[in-house]
TIVEX-463902 format. One record per residue (C-alpha): x, y negated, z negated. Coordinates in nm, 4 decimals, always signed. Layout:
<nodes>
+----------+----------+----------+
|     east |    north |       up |
+----------+----------+----------+
|        X |        Y |        Z |
...
+----------+----------+----------+
</nodes>
This chain:
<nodes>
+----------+----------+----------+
|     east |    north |       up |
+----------+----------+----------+
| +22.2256 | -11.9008 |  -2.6451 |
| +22.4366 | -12.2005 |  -2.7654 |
| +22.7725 | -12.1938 |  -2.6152 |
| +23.0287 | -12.4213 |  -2.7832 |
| +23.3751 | -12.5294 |  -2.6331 |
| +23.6461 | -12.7318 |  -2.8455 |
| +23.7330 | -13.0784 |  -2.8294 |
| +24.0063 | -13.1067 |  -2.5309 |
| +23.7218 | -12.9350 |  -2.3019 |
| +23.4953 | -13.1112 |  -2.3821 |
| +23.7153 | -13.4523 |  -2.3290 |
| +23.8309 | -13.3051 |  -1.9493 |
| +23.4243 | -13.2842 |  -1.9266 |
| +23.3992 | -13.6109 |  -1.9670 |
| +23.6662 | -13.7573 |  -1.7800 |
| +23.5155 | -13.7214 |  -1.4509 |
| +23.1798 | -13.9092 |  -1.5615 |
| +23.3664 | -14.1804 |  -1.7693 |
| +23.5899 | -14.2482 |  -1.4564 |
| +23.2682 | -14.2854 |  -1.2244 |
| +23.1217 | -14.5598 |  -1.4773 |
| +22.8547 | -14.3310 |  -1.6099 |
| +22.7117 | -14.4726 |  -1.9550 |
| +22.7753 | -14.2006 |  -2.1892 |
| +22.7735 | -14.3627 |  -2.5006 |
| +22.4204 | -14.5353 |  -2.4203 |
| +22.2666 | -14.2355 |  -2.3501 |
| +22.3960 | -14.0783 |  -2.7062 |
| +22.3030 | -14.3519 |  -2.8814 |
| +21.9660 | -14.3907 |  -2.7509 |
| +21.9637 | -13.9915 |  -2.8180 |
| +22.0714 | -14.0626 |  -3.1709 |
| +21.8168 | -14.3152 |  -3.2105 |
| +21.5562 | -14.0970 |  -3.0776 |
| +21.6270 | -13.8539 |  -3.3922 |
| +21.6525 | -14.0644 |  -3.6262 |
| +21.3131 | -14.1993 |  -3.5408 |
| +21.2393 | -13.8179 |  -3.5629 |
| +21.3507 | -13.7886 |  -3.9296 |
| +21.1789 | -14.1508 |  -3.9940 |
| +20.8416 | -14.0072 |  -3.9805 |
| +20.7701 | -13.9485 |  -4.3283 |
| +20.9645 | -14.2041 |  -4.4546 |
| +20.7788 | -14.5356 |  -4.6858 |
| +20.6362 | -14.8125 |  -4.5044 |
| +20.9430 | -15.0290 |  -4.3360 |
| +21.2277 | -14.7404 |  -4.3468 |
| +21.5660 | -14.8199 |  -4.3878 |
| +21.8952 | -14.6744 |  -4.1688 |
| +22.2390 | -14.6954 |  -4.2987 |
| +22.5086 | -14.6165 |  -4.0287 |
| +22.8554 | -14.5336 |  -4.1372 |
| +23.0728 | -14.6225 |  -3.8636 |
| +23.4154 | -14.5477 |  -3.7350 |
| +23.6977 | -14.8155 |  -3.5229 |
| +23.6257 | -14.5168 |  -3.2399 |
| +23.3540 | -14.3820 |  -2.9853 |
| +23.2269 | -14.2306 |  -3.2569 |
| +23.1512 | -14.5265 |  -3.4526 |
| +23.0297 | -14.7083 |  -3.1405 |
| +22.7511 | -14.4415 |  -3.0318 |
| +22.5986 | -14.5123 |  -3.4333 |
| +22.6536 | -14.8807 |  -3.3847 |
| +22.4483 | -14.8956 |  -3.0325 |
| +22.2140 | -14.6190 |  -3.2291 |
| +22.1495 | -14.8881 |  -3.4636 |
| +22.0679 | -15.1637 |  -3.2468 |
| +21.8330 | -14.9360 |  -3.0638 |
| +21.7066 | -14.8747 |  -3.3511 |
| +21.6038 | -15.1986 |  -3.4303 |
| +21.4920 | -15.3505 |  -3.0645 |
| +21.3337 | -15.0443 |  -2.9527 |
| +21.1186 | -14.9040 |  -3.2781 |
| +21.1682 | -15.2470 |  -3.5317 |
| +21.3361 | -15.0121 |  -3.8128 |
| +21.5593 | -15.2088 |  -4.0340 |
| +21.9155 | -15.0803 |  -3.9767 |
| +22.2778 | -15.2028 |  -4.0478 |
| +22.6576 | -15.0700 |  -4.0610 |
| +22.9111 | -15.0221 |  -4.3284 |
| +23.1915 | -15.0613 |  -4.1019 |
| +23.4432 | -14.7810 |  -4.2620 |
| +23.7239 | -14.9062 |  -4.0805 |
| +23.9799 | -15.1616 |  -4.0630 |
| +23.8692 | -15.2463 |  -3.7041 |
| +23.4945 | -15.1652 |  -3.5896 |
| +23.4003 | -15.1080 |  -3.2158 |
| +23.3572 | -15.4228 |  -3.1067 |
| +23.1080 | -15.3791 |  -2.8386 |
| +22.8897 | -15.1714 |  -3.0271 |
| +22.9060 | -15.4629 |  -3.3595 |
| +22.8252 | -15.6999 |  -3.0924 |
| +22.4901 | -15.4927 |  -3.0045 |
| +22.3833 | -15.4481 |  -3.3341 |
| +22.4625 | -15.8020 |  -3.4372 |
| +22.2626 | -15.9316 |  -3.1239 |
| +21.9719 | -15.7238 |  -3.2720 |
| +21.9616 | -15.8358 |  -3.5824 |
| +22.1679 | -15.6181 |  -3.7792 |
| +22.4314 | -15.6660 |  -4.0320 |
| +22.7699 | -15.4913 |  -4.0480 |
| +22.9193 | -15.4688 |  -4.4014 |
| +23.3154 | -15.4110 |  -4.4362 |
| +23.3788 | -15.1251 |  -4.6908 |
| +23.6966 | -15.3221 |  -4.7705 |
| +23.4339 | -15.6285 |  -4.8756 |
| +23.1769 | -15.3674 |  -5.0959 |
| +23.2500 | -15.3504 |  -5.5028 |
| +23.0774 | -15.0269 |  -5.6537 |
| +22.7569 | -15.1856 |  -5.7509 |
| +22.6972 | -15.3346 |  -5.3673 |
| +22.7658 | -15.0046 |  -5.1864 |
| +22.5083 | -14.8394 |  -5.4798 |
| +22.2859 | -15.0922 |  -5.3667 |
| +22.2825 | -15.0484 |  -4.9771 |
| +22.2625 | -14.7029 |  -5.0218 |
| +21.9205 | -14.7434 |  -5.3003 |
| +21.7408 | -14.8728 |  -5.0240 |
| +21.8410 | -14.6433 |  -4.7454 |
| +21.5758 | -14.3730 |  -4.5685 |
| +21.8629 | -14.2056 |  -4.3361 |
| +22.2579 | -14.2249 |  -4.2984 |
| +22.4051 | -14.1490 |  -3.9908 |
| +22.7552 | -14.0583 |  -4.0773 |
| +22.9436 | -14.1879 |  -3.7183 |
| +23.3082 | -14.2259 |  -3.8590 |
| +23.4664 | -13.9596 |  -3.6548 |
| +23.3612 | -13.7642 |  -3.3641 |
| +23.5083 | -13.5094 |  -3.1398 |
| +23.8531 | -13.6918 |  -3.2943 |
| +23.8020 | -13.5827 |  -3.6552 |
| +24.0598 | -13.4253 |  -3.8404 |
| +23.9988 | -13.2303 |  -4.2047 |
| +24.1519 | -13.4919 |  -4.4199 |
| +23.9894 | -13.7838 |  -4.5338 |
| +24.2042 | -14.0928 |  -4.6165 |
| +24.1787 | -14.2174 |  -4.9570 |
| +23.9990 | -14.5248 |  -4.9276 |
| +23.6965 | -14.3837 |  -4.7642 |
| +23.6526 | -14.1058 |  -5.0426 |
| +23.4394 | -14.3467 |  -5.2905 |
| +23.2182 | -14.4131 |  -4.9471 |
| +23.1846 | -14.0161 |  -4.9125 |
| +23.1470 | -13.9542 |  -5.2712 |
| +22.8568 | -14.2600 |  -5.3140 |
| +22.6851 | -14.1355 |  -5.0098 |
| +22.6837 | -13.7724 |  -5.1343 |
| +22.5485 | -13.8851 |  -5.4863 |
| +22.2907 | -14.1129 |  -5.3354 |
| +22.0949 | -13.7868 |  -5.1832 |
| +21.9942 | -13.9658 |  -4.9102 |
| +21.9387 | -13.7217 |  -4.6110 |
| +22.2947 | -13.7752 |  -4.3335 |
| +22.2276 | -13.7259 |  -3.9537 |
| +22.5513 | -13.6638 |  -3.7972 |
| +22.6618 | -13.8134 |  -3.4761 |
| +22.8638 | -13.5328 |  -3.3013 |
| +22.9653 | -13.3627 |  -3.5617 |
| +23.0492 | -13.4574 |  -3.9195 |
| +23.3067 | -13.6293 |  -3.9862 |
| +23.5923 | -13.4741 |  -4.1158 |
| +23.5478 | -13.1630 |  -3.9466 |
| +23.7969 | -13.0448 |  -3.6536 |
| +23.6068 | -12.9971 |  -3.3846 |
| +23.7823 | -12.7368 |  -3.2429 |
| +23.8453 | -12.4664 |  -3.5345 |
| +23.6093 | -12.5927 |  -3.7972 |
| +23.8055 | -12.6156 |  -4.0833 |
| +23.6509 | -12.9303 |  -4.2584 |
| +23.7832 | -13.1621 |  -4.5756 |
| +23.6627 | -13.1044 |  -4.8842 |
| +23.4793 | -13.4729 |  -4.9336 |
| +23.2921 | -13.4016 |  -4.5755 |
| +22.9415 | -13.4912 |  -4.5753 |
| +22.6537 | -13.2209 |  -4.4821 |
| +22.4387 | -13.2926 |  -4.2983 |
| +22.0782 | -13.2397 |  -4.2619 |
| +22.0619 | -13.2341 |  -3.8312 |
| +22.4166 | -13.2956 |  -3.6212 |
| +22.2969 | -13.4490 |  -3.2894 |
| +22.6194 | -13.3317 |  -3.0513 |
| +22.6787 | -13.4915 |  -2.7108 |
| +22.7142 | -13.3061 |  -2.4189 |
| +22.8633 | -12.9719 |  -2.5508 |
| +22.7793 | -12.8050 |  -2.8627 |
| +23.1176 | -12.8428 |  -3.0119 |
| +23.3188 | -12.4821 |  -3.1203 |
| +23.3635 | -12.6692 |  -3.4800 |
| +22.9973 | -12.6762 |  -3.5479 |
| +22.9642 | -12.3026 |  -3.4998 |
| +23.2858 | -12.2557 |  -3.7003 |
| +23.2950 | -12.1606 |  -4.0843 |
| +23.3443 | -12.4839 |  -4.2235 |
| +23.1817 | -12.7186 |  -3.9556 |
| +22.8961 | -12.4668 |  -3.9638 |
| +22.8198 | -12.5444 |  -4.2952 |
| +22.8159 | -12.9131 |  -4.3076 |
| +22.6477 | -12.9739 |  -3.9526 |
| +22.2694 | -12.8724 |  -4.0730 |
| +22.0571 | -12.8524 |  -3.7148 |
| +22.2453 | -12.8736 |  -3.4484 |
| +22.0640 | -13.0723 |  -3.1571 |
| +22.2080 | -13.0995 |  -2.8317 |
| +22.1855 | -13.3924 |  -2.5863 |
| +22.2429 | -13.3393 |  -2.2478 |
| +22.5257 | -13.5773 |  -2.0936 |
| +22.5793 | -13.4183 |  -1.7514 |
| +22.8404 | -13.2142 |  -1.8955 |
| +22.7823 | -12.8830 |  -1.8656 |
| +22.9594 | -12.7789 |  -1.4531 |
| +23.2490 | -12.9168 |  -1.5895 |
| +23.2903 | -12.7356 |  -1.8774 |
| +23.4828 | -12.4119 |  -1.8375 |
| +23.3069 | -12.1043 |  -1.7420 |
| +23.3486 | -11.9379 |  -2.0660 |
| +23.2862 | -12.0548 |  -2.3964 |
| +23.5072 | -12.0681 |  -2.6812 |
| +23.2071 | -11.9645 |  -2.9069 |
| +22.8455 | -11.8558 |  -2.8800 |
| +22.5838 | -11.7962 |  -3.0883 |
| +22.3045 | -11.5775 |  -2.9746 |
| +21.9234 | -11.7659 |  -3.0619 |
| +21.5929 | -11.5804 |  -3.1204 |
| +21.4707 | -11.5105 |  -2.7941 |
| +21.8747 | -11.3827 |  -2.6764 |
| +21.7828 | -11.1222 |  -2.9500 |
| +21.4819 | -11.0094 |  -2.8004 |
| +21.6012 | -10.9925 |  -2.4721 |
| +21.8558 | -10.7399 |  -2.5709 |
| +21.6266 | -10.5248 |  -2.7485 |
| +21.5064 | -10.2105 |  -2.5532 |
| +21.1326 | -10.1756 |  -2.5366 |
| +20.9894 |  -9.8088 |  -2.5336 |
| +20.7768 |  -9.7268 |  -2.2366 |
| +20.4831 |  -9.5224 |  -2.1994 |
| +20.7113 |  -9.2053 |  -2.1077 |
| +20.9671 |  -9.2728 |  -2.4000 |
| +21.0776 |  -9.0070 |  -2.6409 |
| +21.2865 |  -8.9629 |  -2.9466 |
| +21.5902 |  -8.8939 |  -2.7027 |
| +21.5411 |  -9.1590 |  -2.4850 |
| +21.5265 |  -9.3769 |  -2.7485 |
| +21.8139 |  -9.3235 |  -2.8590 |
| +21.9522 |  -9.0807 |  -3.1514 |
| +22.1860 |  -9.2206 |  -3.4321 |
| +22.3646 |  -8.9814 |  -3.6617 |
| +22.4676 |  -9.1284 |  -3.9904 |
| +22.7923 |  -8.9864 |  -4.1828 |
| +22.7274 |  -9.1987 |  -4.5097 |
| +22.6288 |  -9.1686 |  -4.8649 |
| +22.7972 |  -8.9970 |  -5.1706 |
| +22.7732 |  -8.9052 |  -5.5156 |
| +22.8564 |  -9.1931 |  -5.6388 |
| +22.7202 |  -9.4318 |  -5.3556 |
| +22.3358 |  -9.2919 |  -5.2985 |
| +22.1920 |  -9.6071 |  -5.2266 |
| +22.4443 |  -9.5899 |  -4.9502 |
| +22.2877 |  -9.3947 |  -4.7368 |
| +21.9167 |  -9.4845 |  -4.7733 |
| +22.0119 |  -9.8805 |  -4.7003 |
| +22.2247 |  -9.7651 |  -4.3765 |
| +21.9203 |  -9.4682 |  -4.2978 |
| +21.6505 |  -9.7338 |  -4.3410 |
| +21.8272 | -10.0001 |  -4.1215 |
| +21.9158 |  -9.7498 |  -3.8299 |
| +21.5319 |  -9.6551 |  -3.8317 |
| +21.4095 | -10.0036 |  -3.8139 |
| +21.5955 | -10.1198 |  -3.5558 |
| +21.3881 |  -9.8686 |  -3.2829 |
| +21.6082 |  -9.5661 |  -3.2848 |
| +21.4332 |  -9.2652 |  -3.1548 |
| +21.5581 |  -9.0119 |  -3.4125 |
| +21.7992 |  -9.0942 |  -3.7212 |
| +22.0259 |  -8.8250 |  -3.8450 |
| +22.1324 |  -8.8141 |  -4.1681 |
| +22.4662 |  -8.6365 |  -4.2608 |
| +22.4650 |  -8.6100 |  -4.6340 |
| +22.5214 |  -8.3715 |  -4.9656 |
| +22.2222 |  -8.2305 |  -5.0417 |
| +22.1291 |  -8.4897 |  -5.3811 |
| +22.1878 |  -8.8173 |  -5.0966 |
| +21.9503 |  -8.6683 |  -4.8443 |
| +21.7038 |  -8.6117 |  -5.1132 |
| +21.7171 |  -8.9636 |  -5.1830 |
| +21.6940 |  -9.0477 |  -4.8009 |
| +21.3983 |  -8.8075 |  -4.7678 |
| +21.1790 |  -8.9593 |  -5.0248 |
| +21.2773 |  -9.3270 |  -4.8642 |
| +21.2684 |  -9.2282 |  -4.5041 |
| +21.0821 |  -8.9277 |  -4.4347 |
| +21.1311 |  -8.8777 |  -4.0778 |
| +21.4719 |  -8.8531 |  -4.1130 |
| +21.6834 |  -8.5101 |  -3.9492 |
| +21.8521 |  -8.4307 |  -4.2585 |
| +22.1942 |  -8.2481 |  -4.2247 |
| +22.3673 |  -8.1130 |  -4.5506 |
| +22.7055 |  -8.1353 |  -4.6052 |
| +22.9000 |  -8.0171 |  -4.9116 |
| +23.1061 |  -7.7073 |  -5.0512 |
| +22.8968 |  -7.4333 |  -4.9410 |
| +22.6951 |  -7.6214 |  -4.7017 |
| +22.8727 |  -7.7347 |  -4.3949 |
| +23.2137 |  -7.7506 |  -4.5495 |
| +23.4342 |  -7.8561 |  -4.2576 |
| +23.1567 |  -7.8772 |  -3.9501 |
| +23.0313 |  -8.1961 |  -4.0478 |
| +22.9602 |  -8.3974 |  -3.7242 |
| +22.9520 |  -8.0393 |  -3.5812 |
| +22.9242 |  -8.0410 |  -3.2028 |
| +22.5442 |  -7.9024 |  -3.1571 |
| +22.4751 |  -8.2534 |  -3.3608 |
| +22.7356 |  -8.4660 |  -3.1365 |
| +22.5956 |  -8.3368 |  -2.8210 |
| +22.2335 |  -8.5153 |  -2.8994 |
| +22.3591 |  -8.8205 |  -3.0035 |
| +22.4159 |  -9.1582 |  -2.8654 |
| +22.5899 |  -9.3314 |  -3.1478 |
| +22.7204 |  -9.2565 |  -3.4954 |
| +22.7249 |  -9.4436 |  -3.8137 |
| +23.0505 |  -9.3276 |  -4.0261 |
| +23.1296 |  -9.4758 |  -4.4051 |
| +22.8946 |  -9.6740 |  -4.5996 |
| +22.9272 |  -9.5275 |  -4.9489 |
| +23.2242 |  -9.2843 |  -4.8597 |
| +23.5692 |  -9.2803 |  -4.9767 |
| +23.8372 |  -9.3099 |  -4.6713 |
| +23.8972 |  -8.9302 |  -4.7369 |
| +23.5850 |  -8.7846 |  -4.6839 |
| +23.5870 |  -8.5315 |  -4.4195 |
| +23.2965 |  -8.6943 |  -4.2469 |
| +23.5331 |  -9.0439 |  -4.2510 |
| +23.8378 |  -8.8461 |  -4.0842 |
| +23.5994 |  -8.6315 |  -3.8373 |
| +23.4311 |  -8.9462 |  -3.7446 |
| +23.7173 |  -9.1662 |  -3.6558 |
| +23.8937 |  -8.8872 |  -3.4733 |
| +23.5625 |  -8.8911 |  -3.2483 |
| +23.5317 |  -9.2394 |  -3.2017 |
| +23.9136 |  -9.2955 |  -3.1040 |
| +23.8930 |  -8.9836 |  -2.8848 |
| +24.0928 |  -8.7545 |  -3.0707 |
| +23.8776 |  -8.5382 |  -3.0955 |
| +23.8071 |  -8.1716 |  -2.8730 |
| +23.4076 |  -8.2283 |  -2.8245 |
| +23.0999 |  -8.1972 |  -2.5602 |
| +23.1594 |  -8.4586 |  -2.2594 |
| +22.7926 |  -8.6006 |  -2.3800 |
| +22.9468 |  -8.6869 |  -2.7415 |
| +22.9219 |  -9.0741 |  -2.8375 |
| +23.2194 |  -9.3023 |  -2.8190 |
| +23.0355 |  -9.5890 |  -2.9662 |
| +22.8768 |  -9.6454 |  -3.3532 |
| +23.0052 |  -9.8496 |  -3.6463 |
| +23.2592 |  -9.7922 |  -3.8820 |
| +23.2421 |  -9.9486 |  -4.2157 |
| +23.3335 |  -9.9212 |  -4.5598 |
| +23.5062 |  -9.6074 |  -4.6776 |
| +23.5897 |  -9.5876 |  -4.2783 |
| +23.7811 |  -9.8755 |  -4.2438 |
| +24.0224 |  -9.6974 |  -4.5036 |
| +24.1441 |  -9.4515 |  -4.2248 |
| +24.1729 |  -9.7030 |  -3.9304 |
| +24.6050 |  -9.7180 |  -3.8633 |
| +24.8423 |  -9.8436 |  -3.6522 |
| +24.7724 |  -9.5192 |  -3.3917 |
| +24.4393 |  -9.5396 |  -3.3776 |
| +24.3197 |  -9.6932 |  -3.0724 |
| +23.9457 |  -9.7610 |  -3.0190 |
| +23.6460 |  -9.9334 |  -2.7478 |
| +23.4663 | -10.2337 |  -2.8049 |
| +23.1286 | -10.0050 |  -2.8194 |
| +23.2579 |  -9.8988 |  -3.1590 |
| +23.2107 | -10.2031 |  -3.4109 |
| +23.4118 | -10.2575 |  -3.7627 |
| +23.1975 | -10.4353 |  -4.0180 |
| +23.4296 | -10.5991 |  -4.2513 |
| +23.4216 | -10.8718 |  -4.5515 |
| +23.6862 | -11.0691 |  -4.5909 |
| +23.8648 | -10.8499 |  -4.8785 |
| +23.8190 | -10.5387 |  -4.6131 |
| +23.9665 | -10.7040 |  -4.3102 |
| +24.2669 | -10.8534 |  -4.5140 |
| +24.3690 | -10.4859 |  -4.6257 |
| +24.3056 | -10.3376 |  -4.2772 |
| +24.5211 | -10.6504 |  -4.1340 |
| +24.7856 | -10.5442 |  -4.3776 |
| +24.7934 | -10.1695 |  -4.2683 |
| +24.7975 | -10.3562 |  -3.8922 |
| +25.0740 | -10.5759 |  -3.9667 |
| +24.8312 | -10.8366 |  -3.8920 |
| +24.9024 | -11.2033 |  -4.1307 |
| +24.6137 | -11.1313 |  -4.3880 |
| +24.5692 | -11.5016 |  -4.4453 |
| +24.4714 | -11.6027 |  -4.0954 |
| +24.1786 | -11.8327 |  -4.0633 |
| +23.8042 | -11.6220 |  -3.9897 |
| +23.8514 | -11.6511 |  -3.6727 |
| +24.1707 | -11.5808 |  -3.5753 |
| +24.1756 | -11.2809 |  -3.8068 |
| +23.8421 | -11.1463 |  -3.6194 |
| +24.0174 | -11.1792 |  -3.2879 |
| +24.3616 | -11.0466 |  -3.4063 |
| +24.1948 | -10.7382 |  -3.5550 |
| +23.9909 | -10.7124 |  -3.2362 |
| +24.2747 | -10.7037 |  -2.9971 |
| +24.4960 | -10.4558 |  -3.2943 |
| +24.1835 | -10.2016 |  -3.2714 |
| +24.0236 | -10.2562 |  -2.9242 |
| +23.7303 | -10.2176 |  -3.1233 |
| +23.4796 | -10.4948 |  -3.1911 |
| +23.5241 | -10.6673 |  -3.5758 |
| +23.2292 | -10.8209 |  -3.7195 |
| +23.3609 | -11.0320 |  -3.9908 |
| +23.0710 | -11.0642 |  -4.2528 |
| +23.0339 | -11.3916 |  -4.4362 |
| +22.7399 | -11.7356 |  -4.5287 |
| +22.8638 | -11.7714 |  -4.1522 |
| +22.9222 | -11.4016 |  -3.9990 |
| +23.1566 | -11.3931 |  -3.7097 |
| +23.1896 | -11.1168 |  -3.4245 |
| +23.4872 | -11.0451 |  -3.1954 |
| +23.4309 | -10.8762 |  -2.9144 |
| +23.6502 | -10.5898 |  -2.8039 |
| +23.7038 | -10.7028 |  -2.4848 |
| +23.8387 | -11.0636 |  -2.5373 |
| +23.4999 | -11.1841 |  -2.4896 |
| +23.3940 | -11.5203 |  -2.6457 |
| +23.3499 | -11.5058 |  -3.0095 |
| +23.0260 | -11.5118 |  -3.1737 |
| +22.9286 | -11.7293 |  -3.4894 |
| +22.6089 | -11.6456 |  -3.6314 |
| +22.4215 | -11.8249 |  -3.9483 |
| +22.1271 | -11.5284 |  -4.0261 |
+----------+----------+----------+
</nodes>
């Protein structure tokens, strides 16, 4: 799992090593080096590194990268220093290498196309942990020529450009292909916006990590965190151990609905999937999914007993809403369950999902547990923020977490970079698949 932590704990992380003289920005750069070599490998005979580098520590961890680069692996690199100052110590390394460091304030148009013609790899060190989302004027023909050239960007850090904290990143920010970050996976990196720009991220380990606060500001869960959450069926497994889902979704209108939500319950694992539909949905379902329990609702069906409690009392979660309109019966039954407003068998489920037409009949009063998760987009959890007297125009994040702690339920905020709440207050999670 990559755990990610924004910029001021990070910088208390360091404090203790900088103040006992540990090298830090060595061990980056050679780090940084160490991928770019990485990235090298296919590159034409006699590759070329371009560093873009910042007054900061930034700048100086792509400066020493740079003269690494070119005592330890004899790869032609140099600097376009993109600020007034340059890190001096770092200039000095490079320069004692062999390198050259080229002002931007000293490169015309046709000399920064030229540098950038012959260059195999930028890394883009102008601002680190430090970064803010606005780029100052004079460095937006640098961005702009670098972004033009197509040459592939390794980020020191994180891009720069990008906060490192919430994410949010300026407009002329350069993506990158891999961001090698120093001693914490940064929250900004994980962030919509940071996410992305920063390509790969690769993390170096500095020493940081029993400093670093106990919990993290973000996580994302990796492959194998997946699989170890999974259950795995035993030899003595059945249906009902497996686990039962009953599924309150699909409508006249909205077939396709139900046979998406159907399919994806039964692929998952579940034991037994329940499908509580009108009789022309579960048709569809059947042909789709035939092993599913179909249930028919409708006039002259079910009428009122849909989620009745003979189907409640075999089942360990519920899926209410995708394809319904908020005033479905199954939509009001099935929110009055999961926010315990409901008179039904001790052994009926207080956790499932609630999307869609669902989401619709989620107010002020109703109160729910972080086993019962909202699956919103954006347009979804601005109208449910509205009915919550929640600002609608909070960033991702802080909307996920305010609707979280509104709801007590936990909000999965769907998006290129999909973000999850928990219920609880946990740490929020930023996932990219």
């Amino acid at each position: 799992m990559l755990r990610a932590h924004g910029a001021e704990a990070v910088r208390e992380a360091e404090r203790p090593l900088l103040e006992a003289g540990e090298p830090l920005m060595l061990r980056a750069a050679a780090a940084l080096a160490e991928r770019a070599v990485h990235h090298l490998r296919s590159a034409p005979f006699a590759p070329q590194v371009l560093v873009l580098a910042g007054a900061g520590s930034n700048g100086g961890d792509g400066l020493h990268a740079a003269a690494i680069l070119r005592r330890e692996h004899s790869l032609d690199a140099d600097a376009i220093t993109a600020a007034p100052r340059r890190h001096e110590e770092g200039a000095a390394a490079l320069e004692a290498a062999g390198g050259t460091l080229h002002p931007l304030a000293s490169l015309d148009e046709e000399r920064l196309a030229h540098l950038l013609s012959g260059a195999d790899l930028v890394i883009d060190a102008i601002l680190g942990i430090g970064g803010r989302p606005e780029v100052p004027a004079a460095l937006v023909p640098l961005l702009t020529a670098v972004r033009d050239s197509g040459v592939p960007v390794l980020a020191a850090d994180l891009p720069s450009f990008v906060d490192a904290t919430t994410g949010q990143a300026a407009p002329e920010a350069l993506p990158a292909r891999e961001t090698v970050t120093f001693g914490a996976v940064k929250a900004g990196l994980l962030l919509p916006g940071g996410a992305e720009l920063a390509g790969t991220v690769h993390l170096v380990d500095l020493g940081l990590e029993e400093h670093l606060p106990a919990r993290a500001a973000v996580e994302r869960l990796e492959d194998a965190d997946v699989r170890a959450l999974l259950p795995r069926p035993g030899r003595d497994s059945t249906k009902y151990s497996r686990g039962v889902v009953a599924l309150a979704v699909g409508s006249e209108q909205y077939p396709g609905a139900a046979v998406l939500a159907v399919s994806g319950a039964a692929r998952t694992g579940a034991g037994m999937v329940r499908c509580l539909a009108p009789q022309a949905v579960l048709d569809l379902v059947l042909r789709a999914r035939p092993e599913t329990v179909g249930h028919p609702v409708g006039p002259g069906r079910a009428g009122g007993r849909v989620l009745d409690d003979e189907t409640l009392a075999r089942t360990h979660a519920v899926v209410i809403g995708p394809g319904l309109p908020s005033d479905d019966p199954r939509v009001r039954r099935g929110v009055a369950l999961l926010a315990g407003q409901m008179d039904v068998p001790a052994e009926a489920p207080r956790r499932g999902v609630l999307d869609a037409g669902a989401l619709g009949a989620i107010d002020p009063g109703t109160r729910l547990c972080p086993d019962v998760v909202l699956t919103t987009h954006r347009g979804e959890a601005e109208r449910l923020a509205r009915r919550l007297d929640i600002d609608p125009d909070l960033p991702a994040p802080d909307l996920a977490r305010a609707l979280a702690a509104a709801t007590g339920a936990t909000v999965l905020l769907k998006g290129a970079i999909t973000l999850v709440a928990p219920g609880d207050g946990g740490p929020l999670r930023s996932q990219d698949d």
